[in-house]
C-alpha positions in Angstrom: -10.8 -8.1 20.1 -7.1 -6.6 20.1 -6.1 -4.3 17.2 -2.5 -2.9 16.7 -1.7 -0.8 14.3 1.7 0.7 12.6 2.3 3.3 10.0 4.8 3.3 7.3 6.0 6.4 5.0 6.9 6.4 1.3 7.4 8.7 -1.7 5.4 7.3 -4.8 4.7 8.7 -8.2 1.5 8.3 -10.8 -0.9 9.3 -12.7 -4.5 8.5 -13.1 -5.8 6.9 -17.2 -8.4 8.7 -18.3 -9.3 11.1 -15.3 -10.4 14.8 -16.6 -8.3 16.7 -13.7 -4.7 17.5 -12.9 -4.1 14.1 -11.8 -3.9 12.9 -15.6 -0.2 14.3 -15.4 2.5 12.8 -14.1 3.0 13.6 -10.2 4.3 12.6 -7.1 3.2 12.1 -3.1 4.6 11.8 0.5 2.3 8.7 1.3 1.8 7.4 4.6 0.0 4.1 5.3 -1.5 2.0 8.8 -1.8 -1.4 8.8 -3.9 -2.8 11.0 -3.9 -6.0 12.9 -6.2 -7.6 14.6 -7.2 -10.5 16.5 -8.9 -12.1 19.3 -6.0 -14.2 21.2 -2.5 -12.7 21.9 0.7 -14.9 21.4 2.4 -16.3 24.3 4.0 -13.1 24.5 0.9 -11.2 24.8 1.2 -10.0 21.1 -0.8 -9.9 17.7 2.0 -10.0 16.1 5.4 -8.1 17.0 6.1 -4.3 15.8 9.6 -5.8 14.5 7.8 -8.0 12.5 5.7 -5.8 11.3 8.1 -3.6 10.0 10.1 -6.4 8.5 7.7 -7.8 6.7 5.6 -4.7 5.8 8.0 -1.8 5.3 10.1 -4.4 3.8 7.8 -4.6 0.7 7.0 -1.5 0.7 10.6 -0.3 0.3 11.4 -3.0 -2.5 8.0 -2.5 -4.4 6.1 1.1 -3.7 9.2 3.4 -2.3 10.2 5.6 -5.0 8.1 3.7 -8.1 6.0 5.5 -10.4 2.5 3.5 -10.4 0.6 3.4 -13.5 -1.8 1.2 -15.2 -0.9 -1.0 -16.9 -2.6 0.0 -20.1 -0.7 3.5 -19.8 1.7 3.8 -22.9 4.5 5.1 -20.6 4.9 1.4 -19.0 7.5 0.2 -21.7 8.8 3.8 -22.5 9.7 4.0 -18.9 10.6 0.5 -18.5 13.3 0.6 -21.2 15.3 3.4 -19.9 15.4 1.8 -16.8 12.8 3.7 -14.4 11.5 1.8 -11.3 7.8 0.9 -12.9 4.9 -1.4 -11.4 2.7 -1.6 -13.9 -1.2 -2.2 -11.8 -4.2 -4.0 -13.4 -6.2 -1.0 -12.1 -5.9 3.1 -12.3 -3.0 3.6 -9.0 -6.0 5.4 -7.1 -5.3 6.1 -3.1 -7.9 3.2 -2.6 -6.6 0.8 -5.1 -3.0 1.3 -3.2 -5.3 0.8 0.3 -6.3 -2.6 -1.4 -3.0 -3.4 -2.7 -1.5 -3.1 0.3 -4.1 -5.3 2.4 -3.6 -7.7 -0.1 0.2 -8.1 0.3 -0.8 -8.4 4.1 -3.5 -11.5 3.6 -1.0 -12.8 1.3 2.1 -13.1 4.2 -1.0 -14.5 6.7 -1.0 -11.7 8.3 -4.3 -10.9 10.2 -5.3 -7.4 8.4 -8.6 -6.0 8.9 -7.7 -2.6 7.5 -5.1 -0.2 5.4 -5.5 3.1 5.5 -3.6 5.2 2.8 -2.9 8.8 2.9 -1.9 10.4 -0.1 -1.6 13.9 0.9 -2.2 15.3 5.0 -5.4 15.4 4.4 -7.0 13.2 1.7 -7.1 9.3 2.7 -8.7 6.3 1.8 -9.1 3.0 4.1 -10.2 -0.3 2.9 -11.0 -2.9 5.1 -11.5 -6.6 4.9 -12.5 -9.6 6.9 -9.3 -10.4 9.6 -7.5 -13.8 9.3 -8.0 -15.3 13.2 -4.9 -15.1 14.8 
């Protein structure tokens, strides 16, 4: 089994609904994510799949969706405050937890066929939170 994996940095603010800690308030991060690839056969370039690529279609998202976004859920009653003066929202069907943003980015992954088996998410140097999946073959 071959794995490559590539890491991807981001600023990102949110806050968590109905958490009794500091994290109730609005605040931001320095995330850093891996994405990780695997599979059992190499391309005929001896590949998973390319770093370019990688970046492209990964950072990509993450620059036009997560970079600079405050994540809330969508229940929070900042979403249309903060959406009618203009601010750069995604509204999430679930609290924007450092494992619900591990999921959400696996899931962007499966969804461009890529062949995930894991995301780790860092939200500060030293708290984390991976979540891992079954790989697509490739």
């Amino acid at each position: 089994m071959f794995q490559v994996t590539r890491e991807f940095e981001f600023c990102f603010g949110h806050r968590l609904m109905d958490y009794d800690g500091k994290c109730r308030n609005l605040h931001g991060h320095n995330g850093k994510v891996c994405v990780t690839l695997t599979g059992d056969q190499l391309n005929k370039l001896g590949m998973i799949v390319d770093f370019v690529d990688m970046k492209r279609i990964i950072a990509g998202w993450i620059d036009a969706t997560l970079d600079h976004t405050l994540l809330l859920h969508q229940a929070d009653p900042l979403v249309k405050t903060l959406q009618a003066v203009g601010e750069k929202v995604l509204p999430l069907e679930v609290n924007p937890t450092t494992e619900n943003m591990a999921k959400l980015i696996y899931d962007f992954c499966v969804s461009k066929s890529l062949p995930v088996s894991e995301v780790t998410m860092w939200e500060t140097g030293y708290s984390y939170a991976t979540y891992r999946g079954e790989a697509v073959s490739g």
